[in-house]
N, CA, C and O atoms as a printed pandas DataFrame, in Angstrom:
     atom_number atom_name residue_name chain_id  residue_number  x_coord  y_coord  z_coord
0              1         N          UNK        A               1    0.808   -1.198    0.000
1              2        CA          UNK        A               1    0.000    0.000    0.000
2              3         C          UNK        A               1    0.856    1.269    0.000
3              4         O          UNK        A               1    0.750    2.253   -0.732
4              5         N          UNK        A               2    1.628    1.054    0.872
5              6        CA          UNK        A               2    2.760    2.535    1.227
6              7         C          UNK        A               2    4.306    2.513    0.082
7              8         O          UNK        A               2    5.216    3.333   -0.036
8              9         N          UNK        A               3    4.081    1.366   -0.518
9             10        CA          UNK        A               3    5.373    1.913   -2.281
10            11         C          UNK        A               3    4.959    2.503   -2.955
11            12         O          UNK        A               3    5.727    2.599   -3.912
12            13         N          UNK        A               4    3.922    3.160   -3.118
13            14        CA          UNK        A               4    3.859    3.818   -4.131
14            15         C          UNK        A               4    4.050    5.370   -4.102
15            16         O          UNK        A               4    3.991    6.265   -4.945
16            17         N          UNK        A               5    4.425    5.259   -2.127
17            18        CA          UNK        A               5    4.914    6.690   -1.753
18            19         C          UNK        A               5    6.589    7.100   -1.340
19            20         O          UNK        A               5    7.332    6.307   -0.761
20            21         N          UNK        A               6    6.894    8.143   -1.657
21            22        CA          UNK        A               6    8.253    8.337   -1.134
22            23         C          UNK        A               6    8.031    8.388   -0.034
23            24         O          UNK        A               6    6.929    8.499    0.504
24            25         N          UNK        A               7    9.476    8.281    0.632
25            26        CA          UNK        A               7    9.955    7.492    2.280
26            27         C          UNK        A               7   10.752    9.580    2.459
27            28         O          UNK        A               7   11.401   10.190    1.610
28            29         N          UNK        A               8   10.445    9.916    3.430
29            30        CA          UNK        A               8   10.930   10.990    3.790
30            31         C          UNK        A               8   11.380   11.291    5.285
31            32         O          UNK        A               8   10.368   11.520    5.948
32            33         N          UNK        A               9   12.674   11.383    6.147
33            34        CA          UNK        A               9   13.057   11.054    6.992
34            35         C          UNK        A               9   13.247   12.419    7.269
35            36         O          UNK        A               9   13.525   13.348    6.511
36            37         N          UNK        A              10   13.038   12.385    8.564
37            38        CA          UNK        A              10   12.949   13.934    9.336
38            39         C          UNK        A              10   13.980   13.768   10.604
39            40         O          UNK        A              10   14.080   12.868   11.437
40            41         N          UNK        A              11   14.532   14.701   10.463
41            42        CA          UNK        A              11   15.994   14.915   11.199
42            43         C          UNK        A              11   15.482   16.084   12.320
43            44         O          UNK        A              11   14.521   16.841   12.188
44            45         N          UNK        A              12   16.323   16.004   13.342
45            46        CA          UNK        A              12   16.157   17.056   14.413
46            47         C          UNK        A              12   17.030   17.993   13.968
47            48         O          UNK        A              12   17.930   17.764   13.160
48            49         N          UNK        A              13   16.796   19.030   14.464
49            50        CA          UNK        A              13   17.839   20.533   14.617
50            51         C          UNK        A              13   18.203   21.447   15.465
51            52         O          UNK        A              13   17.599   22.499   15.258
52            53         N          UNK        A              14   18.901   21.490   16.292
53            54        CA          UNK        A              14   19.101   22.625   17.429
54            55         C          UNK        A              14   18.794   24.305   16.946
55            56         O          UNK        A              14   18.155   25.183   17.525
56            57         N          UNK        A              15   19.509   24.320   15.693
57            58        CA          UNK        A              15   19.764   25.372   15.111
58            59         C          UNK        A              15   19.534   25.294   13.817
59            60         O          UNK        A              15   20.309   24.562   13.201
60            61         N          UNK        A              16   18.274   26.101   12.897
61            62        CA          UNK        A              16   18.212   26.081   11.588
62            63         C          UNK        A              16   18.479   26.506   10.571
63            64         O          UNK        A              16   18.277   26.251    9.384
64            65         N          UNK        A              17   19.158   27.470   11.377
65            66        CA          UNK        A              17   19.749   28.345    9.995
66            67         C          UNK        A              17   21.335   27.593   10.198
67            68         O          UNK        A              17   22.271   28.005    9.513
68            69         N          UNK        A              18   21.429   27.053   10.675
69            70        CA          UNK        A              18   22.977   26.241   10.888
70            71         C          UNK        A              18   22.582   24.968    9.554
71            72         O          UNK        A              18   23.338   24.858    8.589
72            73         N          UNK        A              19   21.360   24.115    9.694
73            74        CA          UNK        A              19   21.354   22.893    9.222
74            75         C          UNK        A              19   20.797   23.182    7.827
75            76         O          UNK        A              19   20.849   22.354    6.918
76            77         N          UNK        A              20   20.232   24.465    7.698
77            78        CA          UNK        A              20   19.940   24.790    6.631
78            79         C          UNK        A              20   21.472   25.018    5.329
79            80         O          UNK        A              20   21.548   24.802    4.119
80            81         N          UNK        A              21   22.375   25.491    6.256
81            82        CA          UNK        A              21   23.490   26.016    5.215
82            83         C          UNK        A              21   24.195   24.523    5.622
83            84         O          UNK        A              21   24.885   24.552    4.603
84            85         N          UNK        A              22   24.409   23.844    5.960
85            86        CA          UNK        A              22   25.113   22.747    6.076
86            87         C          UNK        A              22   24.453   22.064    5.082
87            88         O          UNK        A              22   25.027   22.152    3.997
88            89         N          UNK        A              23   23.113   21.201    5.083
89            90        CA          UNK        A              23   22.631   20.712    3.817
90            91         C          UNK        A              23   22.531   21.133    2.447
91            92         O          UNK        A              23   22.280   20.383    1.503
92            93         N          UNK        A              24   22.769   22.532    2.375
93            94        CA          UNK        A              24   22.750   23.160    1.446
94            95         C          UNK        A              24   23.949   23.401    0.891
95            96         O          UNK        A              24   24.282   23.295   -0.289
96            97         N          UNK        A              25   24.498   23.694    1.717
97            98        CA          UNK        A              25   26.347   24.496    1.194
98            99         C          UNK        A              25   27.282   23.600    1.389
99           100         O          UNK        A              25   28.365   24.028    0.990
100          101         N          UNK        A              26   27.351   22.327    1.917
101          102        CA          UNK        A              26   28.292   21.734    2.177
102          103         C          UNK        A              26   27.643   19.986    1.561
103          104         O          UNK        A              26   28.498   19.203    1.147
104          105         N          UNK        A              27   26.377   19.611    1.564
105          106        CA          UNK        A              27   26.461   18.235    0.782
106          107         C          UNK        A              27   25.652   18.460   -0.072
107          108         O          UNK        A              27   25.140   17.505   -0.656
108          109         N          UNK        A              28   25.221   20.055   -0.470
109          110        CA          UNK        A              28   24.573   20.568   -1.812
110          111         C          UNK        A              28   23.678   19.850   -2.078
111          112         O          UNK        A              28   23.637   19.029   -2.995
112          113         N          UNK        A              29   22.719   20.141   -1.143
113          114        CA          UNK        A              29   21.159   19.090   -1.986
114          115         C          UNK        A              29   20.367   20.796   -2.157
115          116         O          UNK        A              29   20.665   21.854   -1.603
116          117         N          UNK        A              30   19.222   20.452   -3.211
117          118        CA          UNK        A              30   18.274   21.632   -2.884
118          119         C          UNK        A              30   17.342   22.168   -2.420
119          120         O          UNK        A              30   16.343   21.852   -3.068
120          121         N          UNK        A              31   17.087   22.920   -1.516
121          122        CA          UNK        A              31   16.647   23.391   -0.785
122          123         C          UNK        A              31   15.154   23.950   -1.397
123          124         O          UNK        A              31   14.960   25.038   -1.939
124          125         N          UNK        A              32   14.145   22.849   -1.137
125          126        CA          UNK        A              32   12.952   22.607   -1.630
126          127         C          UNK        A              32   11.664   23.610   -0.883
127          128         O          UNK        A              32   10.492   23.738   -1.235
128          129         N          UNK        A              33   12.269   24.118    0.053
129          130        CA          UNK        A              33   10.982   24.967    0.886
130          131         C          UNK        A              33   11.626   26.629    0.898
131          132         O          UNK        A              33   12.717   26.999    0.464
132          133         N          UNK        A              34   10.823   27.239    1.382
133          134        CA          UNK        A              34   11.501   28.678    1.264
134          135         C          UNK        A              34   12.410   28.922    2.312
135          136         O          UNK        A              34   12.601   28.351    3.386
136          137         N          UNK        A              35   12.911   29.865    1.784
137          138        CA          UNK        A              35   14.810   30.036    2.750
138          139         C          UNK        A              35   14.572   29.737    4.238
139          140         O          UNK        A              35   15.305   28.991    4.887
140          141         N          UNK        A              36   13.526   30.353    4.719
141          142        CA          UNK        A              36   13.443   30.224    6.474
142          143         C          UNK        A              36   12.350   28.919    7.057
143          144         O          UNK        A              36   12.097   28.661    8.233
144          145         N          UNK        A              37   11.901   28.329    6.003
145          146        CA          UNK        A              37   10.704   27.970    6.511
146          147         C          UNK        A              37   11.088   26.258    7.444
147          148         O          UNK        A              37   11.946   25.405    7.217
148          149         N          UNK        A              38   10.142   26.334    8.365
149          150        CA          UNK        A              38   10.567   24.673    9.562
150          151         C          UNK        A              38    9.226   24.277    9.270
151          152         O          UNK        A              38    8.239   24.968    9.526
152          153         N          UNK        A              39    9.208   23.089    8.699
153          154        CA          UNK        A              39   10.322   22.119    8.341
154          155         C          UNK        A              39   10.708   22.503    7.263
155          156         O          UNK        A              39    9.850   22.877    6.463
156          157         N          UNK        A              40   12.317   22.544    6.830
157          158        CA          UNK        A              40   12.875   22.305    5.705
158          159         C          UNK        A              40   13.283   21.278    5.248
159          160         O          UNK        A              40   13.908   20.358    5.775
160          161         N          UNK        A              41   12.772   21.496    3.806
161          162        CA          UNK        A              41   13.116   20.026    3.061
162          163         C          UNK        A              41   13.850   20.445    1.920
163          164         O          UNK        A              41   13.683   21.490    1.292
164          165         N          UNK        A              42   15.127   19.057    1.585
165          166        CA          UNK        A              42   15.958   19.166    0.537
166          167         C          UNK        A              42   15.823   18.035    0.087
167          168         O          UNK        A              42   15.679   16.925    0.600
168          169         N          UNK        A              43   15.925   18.688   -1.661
169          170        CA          UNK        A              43   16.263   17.241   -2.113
170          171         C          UNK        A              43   17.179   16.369   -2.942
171          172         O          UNK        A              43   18.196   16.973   -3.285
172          173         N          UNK        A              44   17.101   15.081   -3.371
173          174        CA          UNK        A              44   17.956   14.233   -3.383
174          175         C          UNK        A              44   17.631   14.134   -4.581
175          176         O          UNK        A              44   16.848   14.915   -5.121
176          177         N          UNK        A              45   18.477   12.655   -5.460
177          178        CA          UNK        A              45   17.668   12.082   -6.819
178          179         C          UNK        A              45   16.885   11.407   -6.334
179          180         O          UNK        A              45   16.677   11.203   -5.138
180          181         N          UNK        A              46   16.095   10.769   -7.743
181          182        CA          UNK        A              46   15.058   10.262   -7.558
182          183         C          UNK        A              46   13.877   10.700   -7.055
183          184         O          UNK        A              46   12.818   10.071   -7.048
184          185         N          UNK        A              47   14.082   11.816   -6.625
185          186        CA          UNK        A              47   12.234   12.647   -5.971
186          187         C          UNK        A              47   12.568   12.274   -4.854
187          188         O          UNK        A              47   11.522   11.882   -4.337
188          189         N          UNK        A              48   13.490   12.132   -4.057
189          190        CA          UNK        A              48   13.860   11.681   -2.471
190          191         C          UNK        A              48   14.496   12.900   -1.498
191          192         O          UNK        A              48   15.208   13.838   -1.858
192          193         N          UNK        A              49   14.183   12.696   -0.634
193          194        CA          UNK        A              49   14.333   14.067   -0.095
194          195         C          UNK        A              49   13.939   13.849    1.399
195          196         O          UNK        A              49   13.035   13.105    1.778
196          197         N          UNK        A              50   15.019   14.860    2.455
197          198        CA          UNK        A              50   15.170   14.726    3.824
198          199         C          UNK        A              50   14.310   16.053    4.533
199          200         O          UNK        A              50   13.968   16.990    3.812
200          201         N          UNK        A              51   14.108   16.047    5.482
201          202        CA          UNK        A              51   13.098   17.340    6.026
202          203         C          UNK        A              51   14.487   17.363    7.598
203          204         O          UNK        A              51   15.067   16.592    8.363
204          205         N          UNK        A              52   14.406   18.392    7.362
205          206        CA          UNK        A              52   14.860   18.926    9.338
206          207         C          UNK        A              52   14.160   19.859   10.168
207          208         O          UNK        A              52   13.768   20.782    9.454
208          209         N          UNK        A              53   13.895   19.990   11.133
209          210        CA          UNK        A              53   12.624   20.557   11.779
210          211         C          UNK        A              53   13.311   21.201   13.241
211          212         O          UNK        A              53   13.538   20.239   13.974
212          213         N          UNK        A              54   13.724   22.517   13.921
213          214        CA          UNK        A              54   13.832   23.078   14.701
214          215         C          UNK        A              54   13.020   22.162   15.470
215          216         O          UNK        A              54   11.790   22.133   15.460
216          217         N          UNK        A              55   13.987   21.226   16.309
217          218        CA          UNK        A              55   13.382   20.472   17.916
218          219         C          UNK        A              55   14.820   20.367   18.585
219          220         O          UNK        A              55   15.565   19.402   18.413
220          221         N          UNK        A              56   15.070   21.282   19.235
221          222        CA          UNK        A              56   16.119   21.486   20.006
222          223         C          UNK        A              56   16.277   20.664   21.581
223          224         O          UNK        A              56   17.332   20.538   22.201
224          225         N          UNK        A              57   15.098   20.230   21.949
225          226        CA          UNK        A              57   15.490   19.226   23.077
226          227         C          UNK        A              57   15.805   17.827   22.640
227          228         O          UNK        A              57   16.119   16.948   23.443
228          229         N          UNK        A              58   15.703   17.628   21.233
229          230        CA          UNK        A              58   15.508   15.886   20.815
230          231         C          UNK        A              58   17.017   15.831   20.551
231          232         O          UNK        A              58   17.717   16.656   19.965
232          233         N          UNK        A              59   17.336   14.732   21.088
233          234        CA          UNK        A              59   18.777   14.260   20.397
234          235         C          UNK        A              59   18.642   13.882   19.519
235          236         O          UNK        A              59   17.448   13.887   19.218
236          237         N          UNK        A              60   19.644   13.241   18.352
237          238        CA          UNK        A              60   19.931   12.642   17.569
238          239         C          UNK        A              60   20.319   11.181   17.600
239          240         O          UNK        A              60   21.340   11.078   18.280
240          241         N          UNK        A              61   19.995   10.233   17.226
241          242        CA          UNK        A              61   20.392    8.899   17.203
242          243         C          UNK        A              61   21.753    8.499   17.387
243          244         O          UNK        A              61   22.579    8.998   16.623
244          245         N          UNK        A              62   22.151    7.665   18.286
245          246        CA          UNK        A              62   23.747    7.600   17.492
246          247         C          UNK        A              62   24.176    6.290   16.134
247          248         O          UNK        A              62   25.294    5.843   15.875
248          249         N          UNK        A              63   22.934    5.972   15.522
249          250        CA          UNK        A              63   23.309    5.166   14.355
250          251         C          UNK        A              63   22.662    6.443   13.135
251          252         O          UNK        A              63   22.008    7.468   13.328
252          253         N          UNK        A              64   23.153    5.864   11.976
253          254        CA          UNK        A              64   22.402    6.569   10.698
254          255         C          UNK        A              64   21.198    6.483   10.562
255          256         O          UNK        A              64   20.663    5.374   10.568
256          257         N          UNK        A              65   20.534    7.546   10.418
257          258        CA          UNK        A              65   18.785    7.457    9.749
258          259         C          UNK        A              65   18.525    7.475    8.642
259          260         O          UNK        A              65   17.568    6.893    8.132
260          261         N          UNK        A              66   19.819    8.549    7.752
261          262        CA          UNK        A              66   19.258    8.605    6.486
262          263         C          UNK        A              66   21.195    8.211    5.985
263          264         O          UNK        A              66   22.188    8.480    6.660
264          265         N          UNK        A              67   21.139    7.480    4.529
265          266        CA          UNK        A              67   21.724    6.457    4.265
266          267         C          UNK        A              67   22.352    7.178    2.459
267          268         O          UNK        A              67   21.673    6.466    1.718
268          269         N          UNK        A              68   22.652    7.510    2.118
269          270        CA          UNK        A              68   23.312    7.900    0.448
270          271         C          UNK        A              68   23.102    6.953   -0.020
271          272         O          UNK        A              68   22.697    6.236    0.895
272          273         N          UNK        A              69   23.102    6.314   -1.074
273          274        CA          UNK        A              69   23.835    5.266   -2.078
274          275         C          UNK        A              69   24.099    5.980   -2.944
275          276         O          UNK        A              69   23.458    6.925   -3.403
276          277         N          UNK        A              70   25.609    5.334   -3.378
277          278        CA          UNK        A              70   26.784    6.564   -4.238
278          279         C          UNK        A              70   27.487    5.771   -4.474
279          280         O          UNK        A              70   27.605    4.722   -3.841
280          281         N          UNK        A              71   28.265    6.182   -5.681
281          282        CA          UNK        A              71   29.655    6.031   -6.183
282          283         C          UNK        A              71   30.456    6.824   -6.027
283          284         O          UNK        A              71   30.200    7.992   -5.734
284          285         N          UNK        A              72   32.033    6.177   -6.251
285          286        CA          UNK        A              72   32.762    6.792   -5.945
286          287         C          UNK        A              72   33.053    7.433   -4.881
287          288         O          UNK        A              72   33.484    8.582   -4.778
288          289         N          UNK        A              73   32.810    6.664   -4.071
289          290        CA          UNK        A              73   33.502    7.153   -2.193
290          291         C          UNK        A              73   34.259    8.008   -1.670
291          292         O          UNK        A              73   34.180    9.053   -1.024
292          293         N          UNK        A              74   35.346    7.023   -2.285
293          294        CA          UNK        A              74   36.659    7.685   -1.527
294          295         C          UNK        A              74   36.798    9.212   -2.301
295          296         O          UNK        A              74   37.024   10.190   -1.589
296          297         N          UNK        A              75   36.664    9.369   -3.684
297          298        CA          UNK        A              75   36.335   11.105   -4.219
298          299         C          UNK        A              75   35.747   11.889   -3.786
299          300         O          UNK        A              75   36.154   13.046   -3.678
300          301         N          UNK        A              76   33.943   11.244   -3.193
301          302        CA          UNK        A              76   32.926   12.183   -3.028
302          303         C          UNK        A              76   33.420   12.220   -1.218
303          304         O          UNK        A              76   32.910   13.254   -0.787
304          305         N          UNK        A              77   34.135   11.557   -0.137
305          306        CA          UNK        A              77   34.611   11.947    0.504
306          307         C          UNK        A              77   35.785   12.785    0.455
307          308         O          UNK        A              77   36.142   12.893    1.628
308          309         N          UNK        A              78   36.185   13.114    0.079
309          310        CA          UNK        A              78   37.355   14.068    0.147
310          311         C          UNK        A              78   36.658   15.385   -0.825
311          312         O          UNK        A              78   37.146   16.514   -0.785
312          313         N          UNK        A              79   35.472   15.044   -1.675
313          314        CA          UNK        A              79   35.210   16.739   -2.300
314          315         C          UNK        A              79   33.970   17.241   -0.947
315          316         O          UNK        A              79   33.396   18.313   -0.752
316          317         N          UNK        A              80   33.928   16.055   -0.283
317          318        CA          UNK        A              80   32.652   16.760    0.583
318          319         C          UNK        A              80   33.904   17.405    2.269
319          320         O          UNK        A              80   33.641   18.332    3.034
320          321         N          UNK        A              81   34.894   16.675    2.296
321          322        CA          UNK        A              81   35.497   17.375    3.711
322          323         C          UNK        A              81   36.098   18.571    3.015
323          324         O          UNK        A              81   36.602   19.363    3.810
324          325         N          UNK        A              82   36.194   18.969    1.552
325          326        CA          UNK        A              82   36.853   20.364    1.226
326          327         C          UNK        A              82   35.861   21.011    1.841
327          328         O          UNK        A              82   36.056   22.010    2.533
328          329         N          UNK        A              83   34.699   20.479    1.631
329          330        CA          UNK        A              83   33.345   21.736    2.142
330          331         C          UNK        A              83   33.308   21.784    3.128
331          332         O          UNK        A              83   32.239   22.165    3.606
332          333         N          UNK        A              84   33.957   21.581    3.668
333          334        CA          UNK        A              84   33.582   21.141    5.578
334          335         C          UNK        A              84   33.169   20.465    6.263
335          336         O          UNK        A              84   32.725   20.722    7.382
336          337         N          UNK        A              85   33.266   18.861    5.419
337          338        CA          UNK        A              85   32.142   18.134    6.143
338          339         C          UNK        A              85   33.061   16.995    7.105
339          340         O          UNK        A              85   33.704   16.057    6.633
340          341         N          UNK        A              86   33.002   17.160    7.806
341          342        CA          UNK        A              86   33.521   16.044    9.619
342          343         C          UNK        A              86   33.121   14.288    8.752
343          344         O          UNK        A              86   32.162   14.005    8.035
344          345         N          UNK        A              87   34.091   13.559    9.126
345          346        CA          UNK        A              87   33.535   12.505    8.726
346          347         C          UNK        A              87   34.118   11.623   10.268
347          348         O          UNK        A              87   35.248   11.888   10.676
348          349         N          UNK        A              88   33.346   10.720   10.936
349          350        CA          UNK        A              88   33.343   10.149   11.720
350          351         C          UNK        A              88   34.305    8.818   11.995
351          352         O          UNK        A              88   34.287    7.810   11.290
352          353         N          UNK        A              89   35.126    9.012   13.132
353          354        CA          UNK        A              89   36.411    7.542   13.208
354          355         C          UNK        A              89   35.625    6.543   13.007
355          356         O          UNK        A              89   34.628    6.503   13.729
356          357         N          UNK        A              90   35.822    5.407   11.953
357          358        CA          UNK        A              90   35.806    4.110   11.801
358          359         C          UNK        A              90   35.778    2.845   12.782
359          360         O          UNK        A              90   36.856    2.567   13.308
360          361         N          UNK        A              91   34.721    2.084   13.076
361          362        CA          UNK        A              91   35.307    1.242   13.249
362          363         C          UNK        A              91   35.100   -0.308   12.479
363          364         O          UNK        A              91   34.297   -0.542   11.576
364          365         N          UNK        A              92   36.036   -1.259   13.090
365          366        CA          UNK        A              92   35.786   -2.452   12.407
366          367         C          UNK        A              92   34.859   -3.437   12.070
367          368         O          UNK        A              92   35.224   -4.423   11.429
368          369         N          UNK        A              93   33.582   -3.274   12.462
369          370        CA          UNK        A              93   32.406   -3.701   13.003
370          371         C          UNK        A              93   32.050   -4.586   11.800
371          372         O          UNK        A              93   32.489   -4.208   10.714
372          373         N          UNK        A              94   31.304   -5.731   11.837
373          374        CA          UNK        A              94   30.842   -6.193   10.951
374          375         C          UNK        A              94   29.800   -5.801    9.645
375          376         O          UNK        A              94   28.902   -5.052   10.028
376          377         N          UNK        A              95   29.747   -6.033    8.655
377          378        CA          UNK        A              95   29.213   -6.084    7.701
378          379         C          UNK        A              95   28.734   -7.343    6.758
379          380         O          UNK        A              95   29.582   -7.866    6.035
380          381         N          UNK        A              96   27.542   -7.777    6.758
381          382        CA          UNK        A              96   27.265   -9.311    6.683
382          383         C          UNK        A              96   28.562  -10.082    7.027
383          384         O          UNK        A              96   29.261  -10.515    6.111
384          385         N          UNK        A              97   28.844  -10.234    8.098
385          386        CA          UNK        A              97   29.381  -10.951    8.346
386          387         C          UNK        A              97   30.835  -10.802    8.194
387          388         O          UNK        A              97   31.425  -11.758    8.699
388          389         N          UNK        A              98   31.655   -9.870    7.636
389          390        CA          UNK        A              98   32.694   -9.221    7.362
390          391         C          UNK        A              98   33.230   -8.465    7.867
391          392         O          UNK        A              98   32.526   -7.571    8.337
392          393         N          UNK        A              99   34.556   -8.366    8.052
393          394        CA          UNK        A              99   35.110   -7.315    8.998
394          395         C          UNK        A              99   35.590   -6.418    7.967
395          396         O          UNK        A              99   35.892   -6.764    6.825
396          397         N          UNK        A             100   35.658   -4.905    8.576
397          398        CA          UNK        A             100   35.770   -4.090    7.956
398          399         C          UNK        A             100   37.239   -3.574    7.741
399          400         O          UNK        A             100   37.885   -3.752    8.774
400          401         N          UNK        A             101   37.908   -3.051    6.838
401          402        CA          UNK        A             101   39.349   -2.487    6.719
402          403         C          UNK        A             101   39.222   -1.228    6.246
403          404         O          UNK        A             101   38.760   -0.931    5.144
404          405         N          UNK        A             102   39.852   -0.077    7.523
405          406        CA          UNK        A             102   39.413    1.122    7.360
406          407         C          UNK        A             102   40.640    1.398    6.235
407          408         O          UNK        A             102   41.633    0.670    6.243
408          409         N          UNK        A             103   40.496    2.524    5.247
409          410        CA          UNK        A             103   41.549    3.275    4.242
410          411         C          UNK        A             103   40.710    4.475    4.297
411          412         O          UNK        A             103   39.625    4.700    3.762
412          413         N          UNK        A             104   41.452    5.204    5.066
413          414        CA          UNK        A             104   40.843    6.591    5.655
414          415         C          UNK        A             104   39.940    6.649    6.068
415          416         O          UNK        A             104   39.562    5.873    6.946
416          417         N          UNK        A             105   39.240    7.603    5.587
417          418        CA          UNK        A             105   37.651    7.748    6.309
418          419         C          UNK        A             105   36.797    6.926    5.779
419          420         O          UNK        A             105   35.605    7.050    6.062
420          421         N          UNK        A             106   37.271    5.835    4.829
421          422        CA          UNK        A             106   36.358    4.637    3.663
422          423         C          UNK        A             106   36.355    3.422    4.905
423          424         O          UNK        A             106   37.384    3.265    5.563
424          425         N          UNK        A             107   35.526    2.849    5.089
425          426        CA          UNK        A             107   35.416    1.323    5.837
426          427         C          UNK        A             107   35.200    0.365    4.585
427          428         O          UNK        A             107   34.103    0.177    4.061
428          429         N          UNK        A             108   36.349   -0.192    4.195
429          430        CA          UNK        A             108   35.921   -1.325    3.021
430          431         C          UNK        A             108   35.064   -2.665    3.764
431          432         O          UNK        A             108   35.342   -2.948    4.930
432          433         N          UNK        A             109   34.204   -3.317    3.147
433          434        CA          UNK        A             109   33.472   -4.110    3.492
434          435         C          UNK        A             109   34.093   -5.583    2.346
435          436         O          UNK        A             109   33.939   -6.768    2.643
436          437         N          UNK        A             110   34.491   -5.289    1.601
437          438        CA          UNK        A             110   34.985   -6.167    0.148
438          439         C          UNK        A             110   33.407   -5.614   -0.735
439          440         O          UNK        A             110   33.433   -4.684   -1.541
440          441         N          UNK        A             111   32.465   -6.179   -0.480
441          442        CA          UNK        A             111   31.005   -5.787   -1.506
442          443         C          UNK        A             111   30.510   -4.686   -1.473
443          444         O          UNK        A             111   29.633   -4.357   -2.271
444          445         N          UNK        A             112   31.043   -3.775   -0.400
445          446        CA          UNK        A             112   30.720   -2.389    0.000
446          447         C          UNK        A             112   31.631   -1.760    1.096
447          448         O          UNK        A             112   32.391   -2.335    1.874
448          449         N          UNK        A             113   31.298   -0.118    0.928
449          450        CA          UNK        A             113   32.153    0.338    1.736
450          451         C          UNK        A             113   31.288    1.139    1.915
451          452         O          UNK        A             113   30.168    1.085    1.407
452          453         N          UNK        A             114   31.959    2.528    3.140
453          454        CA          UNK        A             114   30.677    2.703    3.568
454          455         C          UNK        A             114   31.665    3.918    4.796
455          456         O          UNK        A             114   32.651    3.642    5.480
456          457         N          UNK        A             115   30.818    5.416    4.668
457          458        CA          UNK        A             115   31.700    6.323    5.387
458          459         C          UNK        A             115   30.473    7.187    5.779
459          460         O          UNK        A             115   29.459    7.334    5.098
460          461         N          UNK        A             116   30.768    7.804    7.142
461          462        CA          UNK        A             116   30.141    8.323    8.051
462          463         C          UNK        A             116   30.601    9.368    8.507
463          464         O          UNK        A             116   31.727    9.547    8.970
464          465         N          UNK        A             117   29.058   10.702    8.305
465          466        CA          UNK        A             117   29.299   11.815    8.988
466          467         C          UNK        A             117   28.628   12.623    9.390
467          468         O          UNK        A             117   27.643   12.826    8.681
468          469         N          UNK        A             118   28.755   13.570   10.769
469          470        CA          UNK        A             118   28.342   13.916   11.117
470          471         C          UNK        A             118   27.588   15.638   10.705
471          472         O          UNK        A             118   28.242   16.644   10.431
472          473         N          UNK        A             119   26.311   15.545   10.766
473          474        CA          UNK        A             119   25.861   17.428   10.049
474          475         C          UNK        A             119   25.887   18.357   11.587
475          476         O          UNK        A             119   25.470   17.779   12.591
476          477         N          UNK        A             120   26.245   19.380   11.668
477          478        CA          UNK        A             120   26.480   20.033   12.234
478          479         C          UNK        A             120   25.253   20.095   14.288
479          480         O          UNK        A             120   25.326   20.576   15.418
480          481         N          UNK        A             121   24.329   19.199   13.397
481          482        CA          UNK        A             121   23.180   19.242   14.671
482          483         C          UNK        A             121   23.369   17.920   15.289
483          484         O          UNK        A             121   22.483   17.597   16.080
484          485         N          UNK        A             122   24.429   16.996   15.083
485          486        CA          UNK        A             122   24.934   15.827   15.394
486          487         C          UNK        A             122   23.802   14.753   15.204
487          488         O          UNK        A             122   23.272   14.156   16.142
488          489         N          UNK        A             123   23.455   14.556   13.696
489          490        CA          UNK        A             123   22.616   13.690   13.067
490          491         C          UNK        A             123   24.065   13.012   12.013
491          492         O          UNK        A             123   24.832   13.595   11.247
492          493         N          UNK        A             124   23.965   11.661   12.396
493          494        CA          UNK        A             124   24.800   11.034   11.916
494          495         C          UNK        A             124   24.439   10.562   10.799
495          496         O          UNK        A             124   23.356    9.985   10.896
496          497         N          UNK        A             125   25.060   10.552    9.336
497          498        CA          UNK        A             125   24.718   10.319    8.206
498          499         C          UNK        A             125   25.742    9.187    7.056
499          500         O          UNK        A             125   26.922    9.385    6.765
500          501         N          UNK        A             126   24.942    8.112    6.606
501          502        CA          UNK        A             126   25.735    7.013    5.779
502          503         C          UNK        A             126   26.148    7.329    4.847
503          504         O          UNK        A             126   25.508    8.298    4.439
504          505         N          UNK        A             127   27.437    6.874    3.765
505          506        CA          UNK        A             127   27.335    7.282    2.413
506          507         C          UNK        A             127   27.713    5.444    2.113
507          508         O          UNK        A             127   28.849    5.122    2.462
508          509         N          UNK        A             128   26.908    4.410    1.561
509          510        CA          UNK        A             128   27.132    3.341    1.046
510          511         C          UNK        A             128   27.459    2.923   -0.218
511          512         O          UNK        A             128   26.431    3.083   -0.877
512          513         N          UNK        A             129   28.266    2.503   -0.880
513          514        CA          UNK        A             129   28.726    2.245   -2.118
514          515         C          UNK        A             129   28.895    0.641   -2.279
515          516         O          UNK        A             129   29.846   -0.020   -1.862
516          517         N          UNK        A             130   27.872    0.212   -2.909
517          518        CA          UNK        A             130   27.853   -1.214   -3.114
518          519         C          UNK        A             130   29.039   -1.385   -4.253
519          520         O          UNK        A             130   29.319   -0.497   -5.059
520          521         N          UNK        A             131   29.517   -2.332   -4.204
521          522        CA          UNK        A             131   30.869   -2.822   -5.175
522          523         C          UNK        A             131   30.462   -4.215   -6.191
523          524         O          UNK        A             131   30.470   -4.008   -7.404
524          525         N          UNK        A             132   30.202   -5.249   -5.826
525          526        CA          UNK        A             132   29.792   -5.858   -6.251
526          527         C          UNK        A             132   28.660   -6.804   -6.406
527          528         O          UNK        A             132   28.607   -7.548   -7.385
């Protein structure tokens, strides 16, 4: 009943004019609602798209909520920390069943790899790159 709708994940924010220029200026999605407006939503390909909403008492998860799938990793990490973006220490943790081998901020998995970072309101975010 619910595929035939997009999946839209709503992030907390301490500060919005902070998470506003961070999603915007630093992992360049576009900024789908008007400049000030809560909730803001940006978007992705595919018609996919994240909302963040001024709730300053809610923490943030400490796993990922919202997840990339991408190519080219290890590039789109290093053009996204020119922008400023924090990417989170590694660890070895499994992946079906696989241990992971960090090469920088990349966690190789062998079938995937897979790098983590943090947006400025400490919402932790995936970038996954399936390999084979």
């Amino acid at each position: 009943m619910l595929s035939r709708y997009y999946v839209n994940p709503i992030l907390p924010a301490k500060d919005g004019d902070r998470a506003r220029s961070f999603y915007r200026d630093v992992l360049g999605l576009d900024l789908l609602t008007g400049p000030t407006d809560d909730p803001m939503v940006f978007g992705a390909a595919g018609g996919s798209s994240i909302a963040l909403s001024e709730m300053p008492d809610r923490v943030p998860p400490p796993y990922p909520v919202v997840s990339f799938m991408v190519t080219g990793i290890e590039e789109l990490v290093e053009s996204l920390k020119a922008r400023g973006a924090t990417f989170q220490p590694l660890s070895a943790a499994s992946f079906a069943g696989v241990e992971g081998k960090a090469v920088g901020d990349v966690m190789d998995f062998g079938q995937a790899k897979s790098a983590f970072l943090k947006d400025p309101e400490g919402n932790l975010i995936a970038l996954n790159e399936f390999i084979g």
